[in-house]
C-alpha positions in Angstrom: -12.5 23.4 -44.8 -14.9 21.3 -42.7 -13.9 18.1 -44.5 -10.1 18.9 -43.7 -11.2 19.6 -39.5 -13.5 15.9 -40.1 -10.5 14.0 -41.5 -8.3 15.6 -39.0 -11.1 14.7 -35.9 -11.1 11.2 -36.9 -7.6 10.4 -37.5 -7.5 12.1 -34.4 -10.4 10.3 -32.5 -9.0 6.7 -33.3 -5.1 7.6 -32.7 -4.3 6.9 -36.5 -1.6 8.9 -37.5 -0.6 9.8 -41.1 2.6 8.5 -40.5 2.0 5.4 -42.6 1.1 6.1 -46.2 3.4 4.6 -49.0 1.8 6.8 -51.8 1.4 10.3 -52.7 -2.6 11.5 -53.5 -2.5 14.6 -55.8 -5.0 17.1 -54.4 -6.5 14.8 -51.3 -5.4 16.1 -47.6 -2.0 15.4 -46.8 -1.6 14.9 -43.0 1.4 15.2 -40.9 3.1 13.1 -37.8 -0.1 15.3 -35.7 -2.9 14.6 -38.5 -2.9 18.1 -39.2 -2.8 19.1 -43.3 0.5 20.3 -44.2 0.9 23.5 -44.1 4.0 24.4 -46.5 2.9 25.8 -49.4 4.3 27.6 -52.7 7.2 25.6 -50.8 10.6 23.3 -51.9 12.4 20.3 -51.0 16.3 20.1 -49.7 17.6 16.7 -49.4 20.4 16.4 -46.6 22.1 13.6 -45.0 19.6 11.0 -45.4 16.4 13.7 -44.4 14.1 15.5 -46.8 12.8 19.2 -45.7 9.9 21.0 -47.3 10.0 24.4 -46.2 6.7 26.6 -47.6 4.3 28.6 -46.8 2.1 28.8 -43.3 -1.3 29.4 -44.6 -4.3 30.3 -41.7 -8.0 30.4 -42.0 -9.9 32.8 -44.2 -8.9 34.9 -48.0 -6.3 36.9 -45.3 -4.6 34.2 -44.6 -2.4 34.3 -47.9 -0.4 37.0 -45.6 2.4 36.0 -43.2 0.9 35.8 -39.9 3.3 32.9 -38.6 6.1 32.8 -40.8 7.5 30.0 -43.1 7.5 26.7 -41.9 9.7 23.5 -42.6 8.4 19.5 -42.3 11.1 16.8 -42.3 10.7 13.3 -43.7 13.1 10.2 -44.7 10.8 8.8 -47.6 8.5 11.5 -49.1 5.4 10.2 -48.3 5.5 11.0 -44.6 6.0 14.2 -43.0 7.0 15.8 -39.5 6.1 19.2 -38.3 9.7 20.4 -37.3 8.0 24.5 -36.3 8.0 27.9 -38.2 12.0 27.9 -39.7 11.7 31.6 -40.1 9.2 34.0 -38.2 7.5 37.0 -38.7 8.2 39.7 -36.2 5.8 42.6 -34.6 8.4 45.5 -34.9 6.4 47.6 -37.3 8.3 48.2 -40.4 10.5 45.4 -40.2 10.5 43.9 -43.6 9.2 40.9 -42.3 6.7 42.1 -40.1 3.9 40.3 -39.1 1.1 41.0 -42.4 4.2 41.2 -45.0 3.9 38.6 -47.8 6.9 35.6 -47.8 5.9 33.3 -50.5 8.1 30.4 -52.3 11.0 30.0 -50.0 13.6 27.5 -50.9 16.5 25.8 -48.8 19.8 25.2 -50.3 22.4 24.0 -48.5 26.3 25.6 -48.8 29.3 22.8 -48.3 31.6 25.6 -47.8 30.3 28.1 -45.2 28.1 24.8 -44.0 25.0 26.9 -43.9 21.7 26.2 -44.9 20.7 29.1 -46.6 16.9 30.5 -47.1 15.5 32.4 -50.2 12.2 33.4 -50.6 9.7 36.0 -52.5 9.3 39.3 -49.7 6.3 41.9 -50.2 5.8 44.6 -47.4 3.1 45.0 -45.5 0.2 47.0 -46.7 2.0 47.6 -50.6 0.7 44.9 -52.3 2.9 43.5 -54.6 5.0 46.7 -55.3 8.2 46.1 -53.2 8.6 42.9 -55.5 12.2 41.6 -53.2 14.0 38.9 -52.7 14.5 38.2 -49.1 17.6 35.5 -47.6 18.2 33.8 -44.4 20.8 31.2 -42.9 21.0 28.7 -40.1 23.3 26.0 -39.2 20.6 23.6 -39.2 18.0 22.7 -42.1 15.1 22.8 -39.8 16.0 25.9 -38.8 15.8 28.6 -36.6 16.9 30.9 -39.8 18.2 34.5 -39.0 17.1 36.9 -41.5 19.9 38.8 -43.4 18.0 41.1 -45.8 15.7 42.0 -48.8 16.0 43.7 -52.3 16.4 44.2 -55.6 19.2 42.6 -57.3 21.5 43.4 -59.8 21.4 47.1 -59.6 23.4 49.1 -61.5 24.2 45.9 -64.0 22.8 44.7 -67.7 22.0 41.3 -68.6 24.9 38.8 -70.3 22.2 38.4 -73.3 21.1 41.9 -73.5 22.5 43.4 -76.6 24.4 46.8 -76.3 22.0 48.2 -79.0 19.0 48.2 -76.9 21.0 49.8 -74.1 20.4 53.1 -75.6 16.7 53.0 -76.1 14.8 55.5 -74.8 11.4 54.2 -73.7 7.7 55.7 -73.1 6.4 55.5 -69.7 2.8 54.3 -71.1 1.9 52.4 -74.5 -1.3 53.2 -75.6 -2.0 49.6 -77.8 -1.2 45.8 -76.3 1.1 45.2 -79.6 3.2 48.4 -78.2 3.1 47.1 -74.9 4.7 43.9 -76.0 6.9 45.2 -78.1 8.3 47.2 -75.4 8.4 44.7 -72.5 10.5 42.2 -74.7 13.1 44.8 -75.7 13.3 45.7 -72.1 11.3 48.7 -70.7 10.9 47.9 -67.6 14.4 46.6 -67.4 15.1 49.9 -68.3 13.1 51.4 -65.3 14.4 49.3 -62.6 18.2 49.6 -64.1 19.9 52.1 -61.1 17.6 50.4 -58.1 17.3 46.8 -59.0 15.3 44.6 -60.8 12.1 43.5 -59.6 12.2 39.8 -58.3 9.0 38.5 -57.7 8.1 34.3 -58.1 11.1 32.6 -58.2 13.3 29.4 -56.9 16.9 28.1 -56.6 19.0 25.6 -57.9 22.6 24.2 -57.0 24.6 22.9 -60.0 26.8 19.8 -60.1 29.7 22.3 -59.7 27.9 23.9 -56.3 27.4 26.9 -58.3 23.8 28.2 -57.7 21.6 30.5 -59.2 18.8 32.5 -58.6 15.5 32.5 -60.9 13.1 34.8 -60.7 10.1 36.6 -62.3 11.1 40.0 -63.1 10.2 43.0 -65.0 6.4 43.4 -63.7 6.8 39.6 -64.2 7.1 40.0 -68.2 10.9 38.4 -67.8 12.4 35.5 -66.1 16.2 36.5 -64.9 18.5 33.8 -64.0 21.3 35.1 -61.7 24.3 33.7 -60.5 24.5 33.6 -56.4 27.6 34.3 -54.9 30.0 31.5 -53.1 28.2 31.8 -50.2 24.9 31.7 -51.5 23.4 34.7 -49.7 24.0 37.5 -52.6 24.3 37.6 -56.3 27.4 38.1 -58.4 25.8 40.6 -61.0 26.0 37.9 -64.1 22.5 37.1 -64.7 20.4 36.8 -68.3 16.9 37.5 -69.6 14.6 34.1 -70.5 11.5 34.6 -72.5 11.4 38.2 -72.8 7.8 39.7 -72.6 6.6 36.1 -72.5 5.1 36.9 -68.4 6.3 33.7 -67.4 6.0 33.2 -63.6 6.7 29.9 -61.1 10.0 28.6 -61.9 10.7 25.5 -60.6 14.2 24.1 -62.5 16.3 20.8 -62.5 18.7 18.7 -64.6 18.8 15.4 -66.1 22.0 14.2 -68.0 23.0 17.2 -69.0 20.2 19.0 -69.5 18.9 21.8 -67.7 14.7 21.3 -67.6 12.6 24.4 -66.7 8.7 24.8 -65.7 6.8 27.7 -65.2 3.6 28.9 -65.6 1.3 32.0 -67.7 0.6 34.8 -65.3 -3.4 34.8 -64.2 -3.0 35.5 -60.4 -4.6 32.8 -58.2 -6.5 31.1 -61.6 -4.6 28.1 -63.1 -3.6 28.0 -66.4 -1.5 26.5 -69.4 1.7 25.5 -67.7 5.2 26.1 -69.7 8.5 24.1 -70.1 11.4 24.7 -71.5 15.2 23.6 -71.9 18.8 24.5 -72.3 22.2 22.8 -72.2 23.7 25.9 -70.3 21.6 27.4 -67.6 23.2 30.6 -68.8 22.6 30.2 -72.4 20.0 30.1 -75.0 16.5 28.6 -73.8 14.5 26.4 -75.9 10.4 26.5 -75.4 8.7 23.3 -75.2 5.4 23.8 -74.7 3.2 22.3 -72.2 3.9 19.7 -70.5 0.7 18.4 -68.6 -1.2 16.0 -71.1 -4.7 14.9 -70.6 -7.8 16.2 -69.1 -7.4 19.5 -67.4 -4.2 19.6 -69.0 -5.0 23.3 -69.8 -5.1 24.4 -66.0 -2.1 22.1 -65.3 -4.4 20.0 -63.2 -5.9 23.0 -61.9 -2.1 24.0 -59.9 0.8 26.0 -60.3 4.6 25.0 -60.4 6.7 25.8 -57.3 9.6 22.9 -57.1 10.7 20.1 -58.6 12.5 17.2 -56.5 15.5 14.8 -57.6 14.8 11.4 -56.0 17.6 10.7 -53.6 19.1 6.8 -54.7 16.6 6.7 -57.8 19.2 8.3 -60.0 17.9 11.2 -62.2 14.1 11.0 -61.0 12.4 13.4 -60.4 8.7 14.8 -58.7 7.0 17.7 -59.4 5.7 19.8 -56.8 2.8 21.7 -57.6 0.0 24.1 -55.7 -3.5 24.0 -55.8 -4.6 27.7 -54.8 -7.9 28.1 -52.4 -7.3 32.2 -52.2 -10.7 32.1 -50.4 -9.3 29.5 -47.7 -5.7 29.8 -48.2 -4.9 27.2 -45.2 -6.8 24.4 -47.2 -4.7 24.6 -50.5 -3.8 21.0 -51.8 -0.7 20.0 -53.1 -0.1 18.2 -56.7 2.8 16.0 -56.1 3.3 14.3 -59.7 5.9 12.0 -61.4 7.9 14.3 -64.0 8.8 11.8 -66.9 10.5 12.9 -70.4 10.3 11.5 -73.7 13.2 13.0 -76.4 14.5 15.1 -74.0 10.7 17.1 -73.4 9.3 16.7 -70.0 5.5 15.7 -69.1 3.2 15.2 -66.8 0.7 12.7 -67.2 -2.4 12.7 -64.0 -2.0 9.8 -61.2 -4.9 9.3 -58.7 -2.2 7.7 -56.3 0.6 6.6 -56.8 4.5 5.8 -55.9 8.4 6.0 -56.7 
C-alpha cells in the first residue's frame, strides 16, 4: 500500500496524469484520469457506442474492505489503456436490512446492454450482511445510461421450482443423505446432484458468475452453483433482468468457480478457475459449439512459469476487441485479501491454437 500512495504522490506532485499510457502492465498500478489505482475489481467490460466501461468492485483500505462500503463503481475509456473515474454506478444504502446495505458483499458485476428495452442492465454476485456467504444471490440493476446511476431491482435464487435441460429424469428421484461420511461419497453425490436437490423448491445457489450476450442478443447467465460444486448456464429473459427457467449443469462436482465466457468463430470459449478462496490456483478452460450443450474440458490454459497459480490471479471477464475482429483480452484479479483496495489486475492477450485458448505471460504489452 505505501508504494501505491508514493506513485500516486508523485504523479500527483509533477501534474502527470495516467492518461497517456499505450500499454497494459499485468500486475503494476494502474492509474486513472486522477492518478488514483483503479478501483474496479472482480469487474467487466461493456463496449458501447465507441466507449469502453469497466464496472467492478470498490475496494477500501484494510482485510474489511473486501465488503461493500461504497458500492460498485464504473471507469470509462475509448482505447483500453486509459481510464476515467465516472463515480459509484450502483450504491450501497444505510437502511438496515436492505439487501444492499452498506457491509453486504457485491462482487463481479457485469454490464450488458439491451437494444430492445435500451437499458443497460447490471448483474452481479449479492451476499447479506453479517451471513457470510450463505445467501449465495444474484442481484440485477438497470439504468438508461452505461455509467450509471443503476436502480436496484432485486436479489435471489434462480430457477426455483425447475430441473436442468441436461439433468436426466433418472436422478430426479434420488433420495439423498444430508452428510457423507468419506470424500469419494461426497463427490459422488455432488455430481449426481445433491445439492441441486436441496436448493430445488427455493432456488439454486448462484454465487461467482458473469454474462454473455449472443450474436442473436440472447444472453445468459453463468454462475457457480451448488455450494459452488456446479457451474449453471441460464438463459436471461428478453429483457435481461430475469431468467427464463432453461438452464443446464457444466462440470458437475468439478467446483469450478470465475466464469468469464466469449466466442470466436463459432465457438463458445470458457475459463474458470479451482475453488481455493482468496489463494490462486490451476485455472480451467473449456469449450462448446452450443452454449447450451455438451462442454468439452481443455485444461489449463496459462503456460509458463507460475502457470500453476494462473499468474498468481483469478478469471473475472474476458473482452472482445472492438475493430480487431475476434480478439480478445483476458481480464484477471490479483487478490490482496489483507489490503483489498491494492489488488492488481492481470490484463493478458487470450490467443488460441486448434481451437484451445492460452495464455502466455507479457511484462507489457499492446493490441
Amino acid at each position: 500500500m505505501e508504494k501505491l500512495l508514493f506513485a500516486t504522490f508523485i504523479f500527483s506532485l509533477f501534474g502527470l496524469s495516467s492518461n497517456c499510457q499505450n500499454t497494459f502492465n499485468p500486475g503494476e498500478i494502474w492509474l486513472d484520469s486522477n492518478n488514483v489505482h483503479i478501483n474496479a475489481h472482480g469487474g467487466g467490460v461493456l463496449y458501447h457506442q465507441g466507449v469502453y466501461y469497466w464496472v467492478g468492485e470498490h475496494k477500501v483500505a484494510g482485510k474489511a474492505g473486501n465488503k461493500a462500503e461504497v458500492g460498485l463503481r464504473i471507469y470509462s475509456s475509448t482505447n483500453l489503456y486509459n481510464w476515467k473515474n465516472e463515480g459509484v454506478g450502483l450504491a450501497v444504502v444505510n437502511e438496515i436490512g436492505h439487501d444492499i446495505e452498506r457491509g453486504a458483499i457485491l462482487e463481479r458485476p457485469k454490464i450488458i446492454y439491451n437494444k430492445n428495452t435500451k437499458k443497460f442492465v447490471m448483474w452481479f454476485h449479492l451476499e447479506l450482511k453479517g451471513k457470510g456467504y450463505e445467501a449465495a444471490r444474484t442481484a440485477v440493476a438497470i439504468s438508461d445510461a452505461p455509467e450509471g446511476p443503476y436502480t436496484y431491482l432485486r436479489s435471489y435464487r434462480p430457477n426455483a421450482g425447475v430441473w436442468p435441460l441436461n439433468y436426466p429424469d433418472s436422478l430426479k428421484k434420488v433420495t439423498f443423505k444430508k452428510e457423507y461420511k468419506t470424500w469419494p461419497e461426497k463427490i459422488h453425490a455432488n455430481t449426481r446432484g445433491r445439492f441441486l436437490h436441496r436448493d430445488f423448491e427455493n432456488g439454486q445457489m448462484s454465487r461467482d458468475m458473469t454474462v454473455f450476450v449472443d450474436s442473436d442478443e440472447k444472453a445468459y447467465h453463468i454462475t457457480s452453483s451448488e455450494e459452488n460444486q456446479t457451474l449453471h448456464i441460464s438463459e436471461l429473459s428478453d429483457d435481461y433482468t430475469n431468467f427464463t427457467g432453461r438452464y443446464i449443469r457444466v462440470f458437475p462436482g468439478a467446483a469450478n468457480e470465475a466464469p468469464s465466457i466469449c466466442k470466436k468463430e463459432g465457438v463458445y470459449y470458457m475459463i474458470t478457475s479451482g475453488c481455493t478462496g482468496w489463494k490462486p490456483n490451476p485455472a480451467r478452460s473449456a469449450k462448446t459449439t452450443d452454449i447450451m450443450g455438451e462442454w468439452e474440458s481443455l485444461g489449463n490454459p496459462f503456460l509458463g512459469e507460475e502457470a500453476e497459480t494462473s499468474f498468481r490471479s483469478q478469471s473475472t471477464h474476458i473482452i472482445n476487441i472492438e475493430g480487431k475482429g475476434e480478439q480478445f483480452i483476458f481480464m484477471g484479479d490479483r487478490w490482496t485479501p489483507e489490503n483489498a483496495i491494492d489488488g492488481r489486475y492481470i490484463w493478458l492477450p487470450l490467443e488460441f491454437i486448434d481451437e484451445k485458448p492460452f495464455l502466455n505471460w507479457q511484462n507489457t504489452w499492446s493490441y
